[in-house]
C-alpha positions in Angstrom: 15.2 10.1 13.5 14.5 8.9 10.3 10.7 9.7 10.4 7.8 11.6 10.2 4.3 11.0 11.5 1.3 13.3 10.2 -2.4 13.0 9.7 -4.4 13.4 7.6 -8.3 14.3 8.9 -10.1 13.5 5.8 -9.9 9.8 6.2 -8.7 9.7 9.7 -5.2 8.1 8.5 -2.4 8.7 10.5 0.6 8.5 8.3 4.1 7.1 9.2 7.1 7.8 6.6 10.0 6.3 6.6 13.0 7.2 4.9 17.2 6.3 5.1 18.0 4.0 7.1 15.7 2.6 9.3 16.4 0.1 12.2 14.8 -1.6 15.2 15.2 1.8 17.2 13.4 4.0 14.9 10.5 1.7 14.0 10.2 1.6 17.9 10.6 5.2 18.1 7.9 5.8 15.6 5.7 3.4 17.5 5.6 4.8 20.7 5.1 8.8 18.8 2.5 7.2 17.1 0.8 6.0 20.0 1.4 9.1 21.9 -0.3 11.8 19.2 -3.1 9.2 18.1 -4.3 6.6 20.7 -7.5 8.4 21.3 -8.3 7.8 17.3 -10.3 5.1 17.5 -10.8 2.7 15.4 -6.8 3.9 14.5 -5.9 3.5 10.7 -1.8 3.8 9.9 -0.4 4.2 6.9 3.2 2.9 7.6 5.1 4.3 3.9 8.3 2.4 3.7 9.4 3.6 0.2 11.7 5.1 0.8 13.7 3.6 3.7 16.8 1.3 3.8 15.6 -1.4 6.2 18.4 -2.5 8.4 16.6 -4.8 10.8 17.8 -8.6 11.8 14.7 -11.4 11.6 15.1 -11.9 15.3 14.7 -7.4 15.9 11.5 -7.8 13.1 10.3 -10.7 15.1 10.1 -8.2 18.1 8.7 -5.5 16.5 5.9 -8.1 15.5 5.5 -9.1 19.1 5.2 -5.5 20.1 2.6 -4.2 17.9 0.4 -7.8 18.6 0.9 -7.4 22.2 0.5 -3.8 22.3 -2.7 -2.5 23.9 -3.7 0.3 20.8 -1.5 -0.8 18.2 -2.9 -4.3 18.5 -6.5 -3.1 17.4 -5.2 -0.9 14.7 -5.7 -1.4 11.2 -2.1 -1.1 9.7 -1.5 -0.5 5.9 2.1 -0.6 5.1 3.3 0.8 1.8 6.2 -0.6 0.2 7.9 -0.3 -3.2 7.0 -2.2 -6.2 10.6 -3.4 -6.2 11.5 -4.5 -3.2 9.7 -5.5 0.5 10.6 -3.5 3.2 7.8 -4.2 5.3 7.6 -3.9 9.2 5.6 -6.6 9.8 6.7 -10.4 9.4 5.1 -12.3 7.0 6.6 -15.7 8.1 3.8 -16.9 10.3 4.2 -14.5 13.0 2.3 -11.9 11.3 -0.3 -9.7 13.0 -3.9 -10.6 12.8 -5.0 -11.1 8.7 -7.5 -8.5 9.0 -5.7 -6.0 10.8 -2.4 -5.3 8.4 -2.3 -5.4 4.8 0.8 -4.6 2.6 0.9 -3.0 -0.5 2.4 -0.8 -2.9 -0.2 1.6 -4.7 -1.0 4.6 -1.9 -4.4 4.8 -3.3 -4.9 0.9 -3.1 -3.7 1.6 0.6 -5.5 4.5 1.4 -8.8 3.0 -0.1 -8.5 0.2 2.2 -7.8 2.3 5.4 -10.9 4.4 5.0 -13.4 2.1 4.3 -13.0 0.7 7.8 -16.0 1.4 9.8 -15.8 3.6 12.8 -16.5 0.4 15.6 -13.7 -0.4 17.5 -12.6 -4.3 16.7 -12.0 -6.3 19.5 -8.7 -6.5 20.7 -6.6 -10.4 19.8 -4.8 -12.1 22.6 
């Protein structure tokens, strides 16, 4: 488990690091944890930190993962931030046309930048996209 999930109340972000080596198992592990502790957070803000993980995921597994969290009945009206370094992406979430809904994931690499984005999200649940 190359992972931890916390949150944080002020703000209401629930925060998902990864570090190591991370692959299609984890990130579905992490999912489903994530889901479990924070579904009733509503609307649900995620800070996925990717910093420091190794990303070890083939385009068809990042595809899925995609799939999953668009189809997924919370994590599809969740407002993802994912945190990456300024080096490299090591994002989660495709960004080759199969990404999630524009207004629901962003990607970036200051944790303020992130975080700023995350909280100023209004309580009211946004409809969920099929």
């Amino acid at each position: 488990m190359n992972f931890n999930i916390s949150y944080r109340p002020i703000g209401g972000i629930a925060r998902v690091l990864f570090y190591g080596p991370v692959g299609f198992a984890e990130k579905m592990e992490a999912a489903a944890r994530l889901v479990e502790k924070y579904r009733h957070r509503v609307p649900l803000r995620v800070l996925l930190d990717m910093r420091y993980a190794r990303t070890r995921v083939t385009l068809e597994e990042q595809r899925q993962f995609t799939s999953f969290i668009a189809e997924h009945p919370v994590l599809r009206c969740a407002y993802i931030a994912v945190l990456h370094p300024r080096n490299r992406c090591t994002s989660p979430l495709s960004t080759d046309g199969t990404c999630l809904c524009r207004h629901s994931s962003r990607e970036f690499v200051a944790e303020a930048e992130a975080e700023a984005w995350l909280t100023q999200i209004k309580g009211a649940p946004r409809p969920g996209f099929r």
